[in-house]
PLY file of the C-alpha trace (Angstrom):
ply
format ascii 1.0
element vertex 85
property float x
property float y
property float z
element edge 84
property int vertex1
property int vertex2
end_header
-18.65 -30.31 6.08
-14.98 -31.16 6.81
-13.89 -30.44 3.69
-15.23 -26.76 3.88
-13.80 -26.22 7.35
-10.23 -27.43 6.23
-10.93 -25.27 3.31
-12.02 -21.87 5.18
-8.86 -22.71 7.76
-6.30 -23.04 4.61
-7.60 -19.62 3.81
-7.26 -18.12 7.30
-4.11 -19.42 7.21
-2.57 -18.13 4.20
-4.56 -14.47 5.00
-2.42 -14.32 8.35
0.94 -15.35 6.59
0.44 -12.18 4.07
-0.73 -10.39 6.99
2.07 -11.19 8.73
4.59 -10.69 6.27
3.20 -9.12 3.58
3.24 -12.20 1.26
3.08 -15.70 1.10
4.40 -18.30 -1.21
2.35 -21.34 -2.51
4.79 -24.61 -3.14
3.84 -27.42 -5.73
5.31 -30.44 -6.05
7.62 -32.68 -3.77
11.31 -30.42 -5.07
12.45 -33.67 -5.56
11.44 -34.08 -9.11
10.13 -31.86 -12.19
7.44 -30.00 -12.27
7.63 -28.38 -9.55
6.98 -24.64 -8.98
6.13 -21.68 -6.55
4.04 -18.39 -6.77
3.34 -15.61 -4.94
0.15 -14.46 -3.34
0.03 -10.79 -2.03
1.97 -8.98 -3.66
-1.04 -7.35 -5.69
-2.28 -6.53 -2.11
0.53 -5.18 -0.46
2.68 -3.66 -3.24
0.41 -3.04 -6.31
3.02 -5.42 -7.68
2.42 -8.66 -10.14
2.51 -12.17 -8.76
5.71 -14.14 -9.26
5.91 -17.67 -10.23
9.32 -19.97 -10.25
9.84 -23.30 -11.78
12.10 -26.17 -10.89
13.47 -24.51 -7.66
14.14 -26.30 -4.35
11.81 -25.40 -1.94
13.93 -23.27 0.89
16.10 -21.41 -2.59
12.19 -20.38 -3.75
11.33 -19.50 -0.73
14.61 -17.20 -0.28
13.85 -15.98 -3.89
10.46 -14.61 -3.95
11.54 -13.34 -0.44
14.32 -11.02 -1.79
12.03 -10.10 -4.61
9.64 -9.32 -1.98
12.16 -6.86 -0.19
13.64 -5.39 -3.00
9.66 -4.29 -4.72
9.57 -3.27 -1.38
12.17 -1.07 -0.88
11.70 0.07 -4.37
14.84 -1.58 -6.03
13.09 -3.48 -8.00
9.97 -2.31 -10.77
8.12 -5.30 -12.16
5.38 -5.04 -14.18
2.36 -6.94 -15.31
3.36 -9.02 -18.47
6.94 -8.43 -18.48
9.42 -11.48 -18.00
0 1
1 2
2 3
3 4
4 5
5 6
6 7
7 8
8 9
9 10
10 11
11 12
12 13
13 14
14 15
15 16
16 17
17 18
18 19
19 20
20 21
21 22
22 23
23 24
24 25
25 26
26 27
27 28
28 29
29 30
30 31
31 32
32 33
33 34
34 35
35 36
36 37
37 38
38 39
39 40
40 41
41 42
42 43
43 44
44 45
45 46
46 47
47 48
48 49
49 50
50 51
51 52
52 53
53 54
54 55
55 56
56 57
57 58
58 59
59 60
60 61
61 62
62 63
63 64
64 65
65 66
66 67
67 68
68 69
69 70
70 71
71 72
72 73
73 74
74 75
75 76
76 77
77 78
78 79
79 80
80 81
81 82
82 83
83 84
């Protein structure tokens, strides 16, 4: 029963961040040591844009990454598409 409630919370959670802010980024790993790695989740939602993953990035840089990425799909500077590296 806890586990679901921490579960359905998590999810609230993360729905409000991309609510908020149009995206949020999922972190895993410590960023002390390899692998580590970060992905998007909303940008499908908000932009009709693919998810991004990073590897091997410090936590705040990552974060500042897939935000810029975020503004410039945004602001139409940048066209990713599905598939493409």
């Amino acid at each position: 029963m806890l586990g679901a409630l921490k579960r359905a919370l998590h999810r609230w959670d993360i729905d409000g961040r991309i609510r908020r802010r149009g995206w949020t980024g999922i972190y895993v790993g410590d960023y002390r040591h390899a692998p580590s790695w970060a992905y998007t989740i909303g940008l499908l939602v908000t932009l009709g844009a693919p998810e991004i993953i990073v590897f091997d990035l410090p936590k705040p840089v990552a974060d500042a990454l897939l935000g810029e990425v975020f503004r410039q799909l945004k602001d139409g500077e940048l066209v990713i598409r599905d598939g493409e590296t």
